[in-house]
N, CA, C and O atoms as a Tripos MOL2 file, in Angstrom:
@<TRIPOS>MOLECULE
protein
  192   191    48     0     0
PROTEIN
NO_CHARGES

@<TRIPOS>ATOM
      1 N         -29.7230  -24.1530   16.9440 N.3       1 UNK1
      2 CA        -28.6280  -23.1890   16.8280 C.3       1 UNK1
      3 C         -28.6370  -22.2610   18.0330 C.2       1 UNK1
      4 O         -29.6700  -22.0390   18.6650 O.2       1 UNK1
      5 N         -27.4600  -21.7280   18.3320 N.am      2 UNK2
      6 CA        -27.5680  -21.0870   19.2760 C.3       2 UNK2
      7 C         -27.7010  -19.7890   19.2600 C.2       2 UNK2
      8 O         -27.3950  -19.3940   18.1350 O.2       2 UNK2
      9 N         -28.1610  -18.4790   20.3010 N.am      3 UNK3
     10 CA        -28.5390  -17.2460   19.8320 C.3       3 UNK3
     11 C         -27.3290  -16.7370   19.6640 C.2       3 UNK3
     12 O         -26.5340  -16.8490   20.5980 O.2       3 UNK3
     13 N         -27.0070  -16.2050   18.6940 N.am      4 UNK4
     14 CA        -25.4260  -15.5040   19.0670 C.3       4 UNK4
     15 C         -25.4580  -13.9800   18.4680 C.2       4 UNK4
     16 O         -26.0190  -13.8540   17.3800 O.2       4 UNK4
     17 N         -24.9660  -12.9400   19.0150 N.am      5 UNK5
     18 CA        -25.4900  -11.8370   18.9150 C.3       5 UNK5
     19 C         -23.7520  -11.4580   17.7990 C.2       5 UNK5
     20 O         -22.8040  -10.8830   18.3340 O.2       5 UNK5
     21 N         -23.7080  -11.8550   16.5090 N.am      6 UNK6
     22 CA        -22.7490  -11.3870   15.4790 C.3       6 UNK6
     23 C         -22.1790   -9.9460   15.7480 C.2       6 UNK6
     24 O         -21.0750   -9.6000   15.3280 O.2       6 UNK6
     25 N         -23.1250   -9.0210   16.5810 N.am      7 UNK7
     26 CA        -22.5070   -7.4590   15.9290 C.3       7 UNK7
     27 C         -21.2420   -7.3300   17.0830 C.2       7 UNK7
     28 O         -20.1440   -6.7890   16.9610 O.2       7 UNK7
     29 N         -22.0800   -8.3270   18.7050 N.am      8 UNK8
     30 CA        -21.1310   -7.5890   19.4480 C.3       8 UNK8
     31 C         -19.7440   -8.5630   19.3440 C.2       8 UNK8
     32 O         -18.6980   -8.1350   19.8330 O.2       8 UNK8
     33 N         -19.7780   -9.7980   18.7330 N.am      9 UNK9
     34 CA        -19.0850  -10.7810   18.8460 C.3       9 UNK9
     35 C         -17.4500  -10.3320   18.0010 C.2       9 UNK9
     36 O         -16.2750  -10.6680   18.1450 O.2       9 UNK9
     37 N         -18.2520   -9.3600   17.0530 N.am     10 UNK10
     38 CA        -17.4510   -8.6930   15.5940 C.3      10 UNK10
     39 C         -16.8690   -7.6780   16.5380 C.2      10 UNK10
     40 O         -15.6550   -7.5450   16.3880 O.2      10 UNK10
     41 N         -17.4580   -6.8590   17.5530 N.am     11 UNK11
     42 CA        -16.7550   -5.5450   18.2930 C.3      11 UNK11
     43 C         -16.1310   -6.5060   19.0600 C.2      11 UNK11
     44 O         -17.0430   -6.0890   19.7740 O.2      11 UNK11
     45 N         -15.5720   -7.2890   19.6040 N.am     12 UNK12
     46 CA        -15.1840   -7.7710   20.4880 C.3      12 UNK12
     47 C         -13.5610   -8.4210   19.7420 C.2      12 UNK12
     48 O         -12.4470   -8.2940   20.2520 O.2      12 UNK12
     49 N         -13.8680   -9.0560   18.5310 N.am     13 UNK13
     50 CA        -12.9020   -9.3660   18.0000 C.3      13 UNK13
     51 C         -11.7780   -8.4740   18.0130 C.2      13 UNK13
     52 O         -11.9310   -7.2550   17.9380 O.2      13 UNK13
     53 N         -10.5520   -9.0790   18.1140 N.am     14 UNK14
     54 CA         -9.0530   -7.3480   17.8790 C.3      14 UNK14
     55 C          -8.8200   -7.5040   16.3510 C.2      14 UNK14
     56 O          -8.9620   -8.4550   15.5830 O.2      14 UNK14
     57 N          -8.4420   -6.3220   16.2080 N.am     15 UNK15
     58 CA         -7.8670   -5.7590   14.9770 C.3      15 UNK15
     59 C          -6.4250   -6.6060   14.2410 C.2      15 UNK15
     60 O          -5.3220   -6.7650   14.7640 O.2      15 UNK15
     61 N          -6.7280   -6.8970   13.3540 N.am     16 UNK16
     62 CA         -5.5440   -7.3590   12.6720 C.3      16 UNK16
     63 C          -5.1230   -7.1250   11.4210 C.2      16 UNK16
     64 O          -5.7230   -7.5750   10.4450 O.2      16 UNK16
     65 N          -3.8050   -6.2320   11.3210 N.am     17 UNK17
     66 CA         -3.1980   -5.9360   10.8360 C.3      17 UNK17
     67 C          -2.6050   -6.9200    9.2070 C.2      17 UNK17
     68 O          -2.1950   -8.0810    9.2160 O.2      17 UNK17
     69 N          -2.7140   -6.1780    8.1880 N.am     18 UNK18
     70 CA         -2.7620   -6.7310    6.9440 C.3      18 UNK18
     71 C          -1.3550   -7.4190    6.8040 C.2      18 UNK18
     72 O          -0.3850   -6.6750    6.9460 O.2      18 UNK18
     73 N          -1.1280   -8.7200    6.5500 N.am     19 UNK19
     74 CA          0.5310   -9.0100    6.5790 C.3      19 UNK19
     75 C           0.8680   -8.2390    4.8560 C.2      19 UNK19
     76 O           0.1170   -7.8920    3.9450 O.2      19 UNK19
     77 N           2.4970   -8.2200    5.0530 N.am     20 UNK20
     78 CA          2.8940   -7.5480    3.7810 C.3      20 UNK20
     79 C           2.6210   -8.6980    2.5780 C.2      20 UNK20
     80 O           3.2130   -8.2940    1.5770 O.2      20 UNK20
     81 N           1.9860   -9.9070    2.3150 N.am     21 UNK21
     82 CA          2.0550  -10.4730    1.2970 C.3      21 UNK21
     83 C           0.4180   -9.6460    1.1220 C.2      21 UNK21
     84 O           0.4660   -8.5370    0.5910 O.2      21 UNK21
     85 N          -0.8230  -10.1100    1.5060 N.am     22 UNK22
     86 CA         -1.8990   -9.4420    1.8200 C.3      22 UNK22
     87 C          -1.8150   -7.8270    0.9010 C.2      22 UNK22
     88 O          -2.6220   -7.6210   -0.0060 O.2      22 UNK22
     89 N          -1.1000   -7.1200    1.1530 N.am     23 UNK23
     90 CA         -0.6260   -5.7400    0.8160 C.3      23 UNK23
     91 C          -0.0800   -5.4860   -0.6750 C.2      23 UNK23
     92 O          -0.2780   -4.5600   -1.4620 O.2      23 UNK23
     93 N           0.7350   -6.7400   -0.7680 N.am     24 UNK24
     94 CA          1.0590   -6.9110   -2.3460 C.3      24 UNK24
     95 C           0.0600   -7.5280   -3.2850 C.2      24 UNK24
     96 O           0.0080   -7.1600   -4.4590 O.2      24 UNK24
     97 N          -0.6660   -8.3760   -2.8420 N.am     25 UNK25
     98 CA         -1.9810   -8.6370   -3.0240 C.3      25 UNK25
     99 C          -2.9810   -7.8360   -3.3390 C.2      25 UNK25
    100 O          -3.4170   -8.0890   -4.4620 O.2      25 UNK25
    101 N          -3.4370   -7.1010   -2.8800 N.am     26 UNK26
    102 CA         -3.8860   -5.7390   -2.9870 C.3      26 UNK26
    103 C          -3.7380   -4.7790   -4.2000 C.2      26 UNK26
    104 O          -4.3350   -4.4070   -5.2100 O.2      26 UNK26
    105 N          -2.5300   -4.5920   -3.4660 N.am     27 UNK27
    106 CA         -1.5460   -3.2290   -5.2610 C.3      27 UNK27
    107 C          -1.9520   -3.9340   -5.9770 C.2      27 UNK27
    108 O          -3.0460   -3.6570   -6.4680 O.2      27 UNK27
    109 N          -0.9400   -5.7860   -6.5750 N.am     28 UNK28
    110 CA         -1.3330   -6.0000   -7.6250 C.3      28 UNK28
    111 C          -3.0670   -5.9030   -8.1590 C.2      28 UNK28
    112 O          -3.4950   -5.1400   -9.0260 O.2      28 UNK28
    113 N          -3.5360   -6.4920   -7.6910 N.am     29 UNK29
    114 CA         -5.1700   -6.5490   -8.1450 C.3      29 UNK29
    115 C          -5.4240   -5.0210   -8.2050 C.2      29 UNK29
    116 O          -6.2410   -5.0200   -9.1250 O.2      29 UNK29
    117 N          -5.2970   -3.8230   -7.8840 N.am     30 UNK30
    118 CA         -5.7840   -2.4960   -8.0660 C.3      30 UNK30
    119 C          -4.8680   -2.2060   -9.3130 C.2      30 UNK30
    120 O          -5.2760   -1.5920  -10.3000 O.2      30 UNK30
    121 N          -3.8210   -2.6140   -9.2030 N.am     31 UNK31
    122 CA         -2.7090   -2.3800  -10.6920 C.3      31 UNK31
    123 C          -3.2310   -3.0670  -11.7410 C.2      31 UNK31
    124 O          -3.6790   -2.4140  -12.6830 O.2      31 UNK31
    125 N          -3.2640   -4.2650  -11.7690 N.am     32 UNK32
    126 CA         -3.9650   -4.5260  -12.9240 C.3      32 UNK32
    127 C          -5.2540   -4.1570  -13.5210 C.2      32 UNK32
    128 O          -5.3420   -4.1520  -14.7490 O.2      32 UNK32
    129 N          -6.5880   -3.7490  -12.5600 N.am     33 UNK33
    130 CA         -7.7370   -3.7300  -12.4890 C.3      33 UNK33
    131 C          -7.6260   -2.4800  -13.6830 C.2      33 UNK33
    132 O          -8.1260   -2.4280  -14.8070 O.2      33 UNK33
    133 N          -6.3450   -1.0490  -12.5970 N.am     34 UNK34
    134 CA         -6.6960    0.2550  -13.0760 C.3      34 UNK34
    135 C          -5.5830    0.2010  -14.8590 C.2      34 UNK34
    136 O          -5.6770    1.1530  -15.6330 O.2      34 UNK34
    137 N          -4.8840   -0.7190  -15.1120 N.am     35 UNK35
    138 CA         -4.1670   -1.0900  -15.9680 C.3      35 UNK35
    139 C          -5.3330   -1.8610  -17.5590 C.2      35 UNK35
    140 O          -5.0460   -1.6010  -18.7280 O.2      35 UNK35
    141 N          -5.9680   -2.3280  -17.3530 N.am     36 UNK36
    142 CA         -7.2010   -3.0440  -17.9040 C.3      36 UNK36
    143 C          -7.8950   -2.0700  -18.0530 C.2      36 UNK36
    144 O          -8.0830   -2.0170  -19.2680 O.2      36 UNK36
    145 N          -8.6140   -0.9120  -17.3900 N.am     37 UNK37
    146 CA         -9.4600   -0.0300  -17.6390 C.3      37 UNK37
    147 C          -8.9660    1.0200  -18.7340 C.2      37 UNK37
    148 O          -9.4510    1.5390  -19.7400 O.2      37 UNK37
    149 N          -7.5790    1.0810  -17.9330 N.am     38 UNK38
    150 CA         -6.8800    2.4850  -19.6160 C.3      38 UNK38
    151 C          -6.9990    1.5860  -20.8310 C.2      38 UNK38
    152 O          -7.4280    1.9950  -21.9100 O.2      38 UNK38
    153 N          -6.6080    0.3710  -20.6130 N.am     39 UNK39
    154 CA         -6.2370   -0.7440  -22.1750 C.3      39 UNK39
    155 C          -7.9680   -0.6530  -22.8580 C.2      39 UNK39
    156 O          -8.3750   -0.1020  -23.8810 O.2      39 UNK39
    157 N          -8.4670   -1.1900  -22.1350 N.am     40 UNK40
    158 CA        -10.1530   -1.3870  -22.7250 C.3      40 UNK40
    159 C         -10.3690    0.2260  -23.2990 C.2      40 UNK40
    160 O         -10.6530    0.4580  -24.4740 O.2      40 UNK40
    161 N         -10.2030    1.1830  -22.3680 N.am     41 UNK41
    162 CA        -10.4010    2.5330  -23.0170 C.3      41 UNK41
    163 C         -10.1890    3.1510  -24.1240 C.2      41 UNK41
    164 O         -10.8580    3.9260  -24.8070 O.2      41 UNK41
    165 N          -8.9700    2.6160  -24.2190 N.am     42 UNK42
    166 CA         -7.8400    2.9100  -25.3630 C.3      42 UNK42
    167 C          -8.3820    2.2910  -26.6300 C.2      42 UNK42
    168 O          -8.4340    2.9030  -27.6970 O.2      42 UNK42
    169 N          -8.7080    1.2750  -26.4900 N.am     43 UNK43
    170 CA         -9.2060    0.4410  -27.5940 C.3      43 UNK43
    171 C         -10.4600    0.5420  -28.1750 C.2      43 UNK43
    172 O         -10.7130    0.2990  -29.3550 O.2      43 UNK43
    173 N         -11.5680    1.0600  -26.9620 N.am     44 UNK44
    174 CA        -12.7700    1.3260  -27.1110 C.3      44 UNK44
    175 C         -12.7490    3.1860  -27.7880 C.2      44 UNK44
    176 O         -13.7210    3.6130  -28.4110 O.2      44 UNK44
    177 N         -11.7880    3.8610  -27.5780 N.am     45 UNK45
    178 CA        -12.0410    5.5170  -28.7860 C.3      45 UNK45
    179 C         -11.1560    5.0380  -29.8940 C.2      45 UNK45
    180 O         -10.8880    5.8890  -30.7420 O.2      45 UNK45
    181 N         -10.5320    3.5580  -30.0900 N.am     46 UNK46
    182 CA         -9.6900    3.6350  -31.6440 C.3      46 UNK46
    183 C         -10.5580    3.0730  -32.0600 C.2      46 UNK46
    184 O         -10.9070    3.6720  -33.0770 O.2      46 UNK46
    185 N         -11.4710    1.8150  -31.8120 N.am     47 UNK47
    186 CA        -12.8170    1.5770  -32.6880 C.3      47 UNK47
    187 C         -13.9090    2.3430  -32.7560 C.2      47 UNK47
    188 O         -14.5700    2.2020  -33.7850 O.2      47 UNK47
    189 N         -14.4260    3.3680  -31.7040 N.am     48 UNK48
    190 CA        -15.7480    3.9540  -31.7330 C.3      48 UNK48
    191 C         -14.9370    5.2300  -32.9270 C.2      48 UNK48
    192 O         -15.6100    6.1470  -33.3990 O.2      48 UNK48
@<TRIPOS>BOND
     1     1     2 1
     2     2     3 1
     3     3     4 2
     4     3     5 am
     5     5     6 1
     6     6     7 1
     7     7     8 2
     8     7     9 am
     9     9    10 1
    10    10    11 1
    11    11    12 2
    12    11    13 am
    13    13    14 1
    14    14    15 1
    15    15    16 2
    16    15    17 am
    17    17    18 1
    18    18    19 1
    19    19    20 2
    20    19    21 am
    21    21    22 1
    22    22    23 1
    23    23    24 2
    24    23    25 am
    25    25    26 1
    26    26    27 1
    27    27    28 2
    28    27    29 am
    29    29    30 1
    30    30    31 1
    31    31    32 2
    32    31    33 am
    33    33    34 1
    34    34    35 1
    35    35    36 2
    36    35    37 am
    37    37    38 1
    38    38    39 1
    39    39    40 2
    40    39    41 am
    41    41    42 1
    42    42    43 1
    43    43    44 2
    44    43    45 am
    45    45    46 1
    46    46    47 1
    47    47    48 2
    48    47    49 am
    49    49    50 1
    50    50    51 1
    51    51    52 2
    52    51    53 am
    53    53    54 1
    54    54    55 1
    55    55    56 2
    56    55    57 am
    57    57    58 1
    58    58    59 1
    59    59    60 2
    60    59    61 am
    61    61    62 1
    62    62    63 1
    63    63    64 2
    64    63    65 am
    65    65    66 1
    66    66    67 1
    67    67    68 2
    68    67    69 am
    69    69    70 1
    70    70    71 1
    71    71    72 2
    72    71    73 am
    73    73    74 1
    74    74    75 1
    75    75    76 2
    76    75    77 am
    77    77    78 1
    78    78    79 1
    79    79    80 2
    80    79    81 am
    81    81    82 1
    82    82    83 1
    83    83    84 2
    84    83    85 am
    85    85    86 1
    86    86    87 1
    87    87    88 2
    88    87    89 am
    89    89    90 1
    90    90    91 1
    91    91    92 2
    92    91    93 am
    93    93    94 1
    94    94    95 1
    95    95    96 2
    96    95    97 am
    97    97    98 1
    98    98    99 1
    99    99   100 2
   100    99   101 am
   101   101   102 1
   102   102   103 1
   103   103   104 2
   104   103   105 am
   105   105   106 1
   106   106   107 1
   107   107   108 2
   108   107   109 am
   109   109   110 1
   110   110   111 1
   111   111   112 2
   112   111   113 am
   113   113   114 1
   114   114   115 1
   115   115   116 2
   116   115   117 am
   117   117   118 1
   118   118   119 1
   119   119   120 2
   120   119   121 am
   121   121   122 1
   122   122   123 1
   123   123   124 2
   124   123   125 am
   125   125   126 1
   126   126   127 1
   127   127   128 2
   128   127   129 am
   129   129   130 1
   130   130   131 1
   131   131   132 2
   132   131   133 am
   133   133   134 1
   134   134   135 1
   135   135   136 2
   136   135   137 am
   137   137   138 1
   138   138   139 1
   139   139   140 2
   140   139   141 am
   141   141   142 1
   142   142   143 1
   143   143   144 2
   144   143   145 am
   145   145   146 1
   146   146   147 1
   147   147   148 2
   148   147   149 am
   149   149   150 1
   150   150   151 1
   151   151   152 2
   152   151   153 am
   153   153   154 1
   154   154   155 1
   155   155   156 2
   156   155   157 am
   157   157   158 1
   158   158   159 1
   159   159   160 2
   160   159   161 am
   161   161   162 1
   162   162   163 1
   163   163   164 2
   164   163   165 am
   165   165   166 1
   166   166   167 1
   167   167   168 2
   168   167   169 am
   169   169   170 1
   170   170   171 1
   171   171   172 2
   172   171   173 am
   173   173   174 1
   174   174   175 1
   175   175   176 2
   176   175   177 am
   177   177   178 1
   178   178   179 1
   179   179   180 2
   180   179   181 am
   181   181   182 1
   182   182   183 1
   183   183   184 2
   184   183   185 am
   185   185   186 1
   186   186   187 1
   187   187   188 2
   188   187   189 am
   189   189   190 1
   190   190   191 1
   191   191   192 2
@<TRIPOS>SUBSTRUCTURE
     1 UNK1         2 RESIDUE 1 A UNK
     2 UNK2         6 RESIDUE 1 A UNK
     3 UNK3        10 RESIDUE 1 A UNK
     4 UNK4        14 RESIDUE 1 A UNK
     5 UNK5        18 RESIDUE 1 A UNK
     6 UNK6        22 RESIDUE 1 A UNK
     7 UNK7        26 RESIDUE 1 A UNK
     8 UNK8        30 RESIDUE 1 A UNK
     9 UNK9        34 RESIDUE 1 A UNK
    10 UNK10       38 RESIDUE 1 A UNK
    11 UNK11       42 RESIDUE 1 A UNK
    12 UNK12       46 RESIDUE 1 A UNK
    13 UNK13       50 RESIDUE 1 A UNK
    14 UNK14       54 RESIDUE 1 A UNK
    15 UNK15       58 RESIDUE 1 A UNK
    16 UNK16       62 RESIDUE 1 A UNK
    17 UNK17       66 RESIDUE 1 A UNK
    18 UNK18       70 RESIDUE 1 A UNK
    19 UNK19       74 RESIDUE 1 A UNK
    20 UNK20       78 RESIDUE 1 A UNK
    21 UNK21       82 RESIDUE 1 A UNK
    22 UNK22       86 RESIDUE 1 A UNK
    23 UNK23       90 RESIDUE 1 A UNK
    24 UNK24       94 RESIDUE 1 A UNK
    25 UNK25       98 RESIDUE 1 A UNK
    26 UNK26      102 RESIDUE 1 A UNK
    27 UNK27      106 RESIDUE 1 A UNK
    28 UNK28      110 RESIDUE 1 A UNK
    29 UNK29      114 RESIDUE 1 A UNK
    30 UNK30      118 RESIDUE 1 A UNK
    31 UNK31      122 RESIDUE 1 A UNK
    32 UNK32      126 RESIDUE 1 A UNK
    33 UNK33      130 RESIDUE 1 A UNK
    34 UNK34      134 RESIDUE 1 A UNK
    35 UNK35      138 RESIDUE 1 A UNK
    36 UNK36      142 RESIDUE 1 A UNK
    37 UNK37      146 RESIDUE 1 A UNK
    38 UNK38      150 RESIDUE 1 A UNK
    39 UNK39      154 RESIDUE 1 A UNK
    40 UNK40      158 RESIDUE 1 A UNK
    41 UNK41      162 RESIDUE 1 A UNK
    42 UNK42      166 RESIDUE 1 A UNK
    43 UNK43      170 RESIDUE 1 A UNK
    44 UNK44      174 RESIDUE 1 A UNK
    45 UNK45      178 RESIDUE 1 A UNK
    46 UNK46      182 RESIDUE 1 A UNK
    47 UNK47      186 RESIDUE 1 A UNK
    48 UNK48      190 RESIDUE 1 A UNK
Protein backbone atom coordinates (compact mmCIF):
# COMPACT_ATOMS: atom_id res chain seq x y z
CA UNK A 1 0.00 0.00 0.00
CA UNK A 2 1.07 3.18 -0.52
CA UNK A 3 1.96 5.97 2.21
CA UNK A 4 -0.73 8.40 1.80
CA UNK A 5 -0.95 11.15 4.22
CA UNK A 6 -5.36 11.25 4.52
CA UNK A 7 -5.34 14.60 6.63
CA UNK A 8 -3.58 16.66 3.99
CA UNK A 9 -5.24 14.85 1.04
CA UNK A 10 -8.85 15.80 2.96
CA UNK A 11 -7.40 19.73 3.20
CA UNK A 12 -6.68 19.68 -0.23
CA UNK A 13 -9.98 18.39 -1.39
CA UNK A 14 -12.68 21.65 -2.39
CA UNK A 15 -15.71 22.16 -0.69
CA UNK A 16 -18.90 20.96 -1.97
CA UNK A 17 -21.88 22.33 -1.60
CA UNK A 18 -25.08 20.21 -0.46
CA UNK A 19 -27.41 19.78 -3.71
CA UNK A 20 -31.13 20.77 -2.85
CA UNK A 21 -32.33 17.03 -2.96
CA UNK A 22 -29.40 16.26 -0.18
CA UNK A 23 -31.14 19.28 1.87
CA UNK A 24 -34.58 17.75 1.66
CA UNK A 25 -33.03 14.74 2.75
CA UNK A 26 -31.88 16.14 5.70
CA UNK A 27 -35.23 18.16 6.98
CA UNK A 28 -37.04 15.07 6.26
CA UNK A 29 -34.90 12.67 8.49
CA UNK A 30 -34.61 15.58 11.37
CA UNK A 31 -38.61 15.92 10.87
CA UNK A 32 -39.38 12.71 11.37
CA UNK A 33 -36.62 11.80 13.94
CA UNK A 34 -37.91 15.11 16.10
CA UNK A 35 -41.69 13.95 15.14
CA UNK A 36 -41.09 10.21 16.69
CA UNK A 37 -39.54 11.64 19.83
CA UNK A 38 -42.82 13.91 20.81
CA UNK A 39 -45.04 10.57 19.65
CA UNK A 40 -42.87 8.05 21.88
CA UNK A 41 -43.09 10.86 24.64
CA UNK A 42 -46.55 11.29 24.47
CA UNK A 43 -47.24 7.78 24.84
CA UNK A 44 -44.58 7.06 27.31
CA UNK A 45 -46.50 9.91 30.33
CA UNK A 46 -50.11 8.27 29.12
CA UNK A 47 -48.77 4.80 30.23
CA UNK A 48 -46.23 5.73 33.03
Amino acid sequence: MSDVDIKAELQKAAVEPLLPIEKKLIGWSLGIGIVSLVILAAINRIIA
